[in-house]
C-alpha positions as CSV (number, residue, x, y, z in Angstrom):
1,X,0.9,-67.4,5.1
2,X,4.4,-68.3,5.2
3,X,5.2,-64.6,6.1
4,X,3.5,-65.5,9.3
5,X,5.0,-68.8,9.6
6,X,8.0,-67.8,9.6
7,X,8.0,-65.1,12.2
8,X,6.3,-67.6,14.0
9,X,9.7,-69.7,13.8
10,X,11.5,-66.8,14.4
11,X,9.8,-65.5,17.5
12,X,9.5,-69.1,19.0
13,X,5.7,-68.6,19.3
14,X,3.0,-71.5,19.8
15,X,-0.2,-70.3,18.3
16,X,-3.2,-72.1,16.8
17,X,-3.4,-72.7,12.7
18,X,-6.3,-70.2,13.0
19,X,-4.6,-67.5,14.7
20,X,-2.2,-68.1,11.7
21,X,-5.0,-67.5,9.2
22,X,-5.7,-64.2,11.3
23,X,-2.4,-62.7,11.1
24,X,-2.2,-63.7,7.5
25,X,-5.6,-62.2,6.7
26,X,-4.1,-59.3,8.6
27,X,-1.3,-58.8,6.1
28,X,-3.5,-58.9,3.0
29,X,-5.6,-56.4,4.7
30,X,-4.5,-53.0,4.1
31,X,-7.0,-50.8,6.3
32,X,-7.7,-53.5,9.1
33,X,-6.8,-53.9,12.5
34,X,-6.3,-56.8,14.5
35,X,-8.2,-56.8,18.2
36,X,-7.0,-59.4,20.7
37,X,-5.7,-59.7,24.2
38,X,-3.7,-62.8,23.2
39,X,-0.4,-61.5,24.2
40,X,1.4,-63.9,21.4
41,X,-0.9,-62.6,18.9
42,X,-0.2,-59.1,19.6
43,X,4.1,-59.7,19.7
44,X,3.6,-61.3,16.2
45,X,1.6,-58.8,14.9
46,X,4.1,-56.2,15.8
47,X,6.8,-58.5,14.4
48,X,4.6,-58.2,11.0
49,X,3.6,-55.0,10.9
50,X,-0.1,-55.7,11.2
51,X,-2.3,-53.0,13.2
52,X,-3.8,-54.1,16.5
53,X,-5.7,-53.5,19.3
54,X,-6.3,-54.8,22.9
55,X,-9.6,-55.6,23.3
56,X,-9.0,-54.4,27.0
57,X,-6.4,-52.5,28.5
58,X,-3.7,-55.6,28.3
59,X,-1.6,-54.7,25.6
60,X,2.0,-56.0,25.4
61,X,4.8,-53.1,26.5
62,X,7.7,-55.3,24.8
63,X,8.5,-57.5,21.8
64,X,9.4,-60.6,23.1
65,X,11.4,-63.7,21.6
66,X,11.3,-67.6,23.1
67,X,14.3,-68.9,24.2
68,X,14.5,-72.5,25.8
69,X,16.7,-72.5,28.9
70,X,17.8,-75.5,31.2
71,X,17.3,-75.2,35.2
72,X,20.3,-77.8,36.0
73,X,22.8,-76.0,34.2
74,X,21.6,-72.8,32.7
75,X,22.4,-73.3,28.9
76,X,20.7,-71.4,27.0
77,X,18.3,-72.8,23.7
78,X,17.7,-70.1,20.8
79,X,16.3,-72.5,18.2
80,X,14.0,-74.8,19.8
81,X,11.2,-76.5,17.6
82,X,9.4,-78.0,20.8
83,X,9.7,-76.5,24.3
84,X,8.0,-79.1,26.2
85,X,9.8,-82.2,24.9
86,X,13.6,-80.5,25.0
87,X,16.2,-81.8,27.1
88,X,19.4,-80.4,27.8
89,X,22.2,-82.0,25.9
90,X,24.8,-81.2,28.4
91,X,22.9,-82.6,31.6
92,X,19.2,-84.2,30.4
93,X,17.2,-81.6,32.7
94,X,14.2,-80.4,30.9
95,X,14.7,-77.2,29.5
96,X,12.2,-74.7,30.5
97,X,10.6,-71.8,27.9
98,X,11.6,-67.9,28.5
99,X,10.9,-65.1,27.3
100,X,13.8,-62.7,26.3
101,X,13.1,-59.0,24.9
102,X,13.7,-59.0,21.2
103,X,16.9,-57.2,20.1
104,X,18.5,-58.0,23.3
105,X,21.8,-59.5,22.9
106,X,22.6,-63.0,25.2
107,X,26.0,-63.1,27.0
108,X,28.7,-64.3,25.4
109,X,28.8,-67.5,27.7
110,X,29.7,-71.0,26.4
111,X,26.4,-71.7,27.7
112,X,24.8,-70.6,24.4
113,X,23.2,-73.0,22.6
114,X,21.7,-72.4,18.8
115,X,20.1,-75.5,18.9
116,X,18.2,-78.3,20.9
117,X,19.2,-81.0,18.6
């Protein structure tokens, strides 16, 4: 469980306790395979490792990573433990969540942030 947990940190995802018990399940599971359209389910399960399925044909193309970024000034938020009640330190607008590919490399602006605190 804390495998999970922690990519769920990592990634910046917001998921229910039991989709955590899913993609735990889904480590301890050597021959299964997860099916779901949840988008966030399937970008952690790739994070993990753990085999799945779209139950449709919407299957995620990209790995994707939450970043938190403010509208008024554009600073950027990489570790950010809630999105919806975050405000920018530099200007007090609400920061807004984003999705940014995972592996790809932010500018090197001052606008980077590590963290919303």
């Amino acid at each position: 469980m804390r495998k999970v947990i922690g990519a769920v940190e990592e990634l910046g995802s917001k998921i229910s306790d039991v989709d955590i018990e899913v993609l735990a399940l889904g480590l301890q599971v050597k021959q299964g395979i997860i099916i779901t359209d949840d988008l966030e389910m399937q970008n952690l399960a790739k994070q993990l490792n753990i085999p799945y399925h779209a139950a449709t044909n919407h299957k995620i193309s990209v790995q994707l990573h939450w970043i938190a970024v403010c509208p008024g000034c554009n600073r950027r938020y990489t570790d950010v433990e809630d999105f919806d009640r975050m405000t920018c330190d530099h200007c007090g607008s609400r920061l807004k969540k984003r999705a940014h590919k995972l592996g790809r490399k932010h500018s090197a602006q001052k606008s980077e942030v590590t963290s919303g605190h």
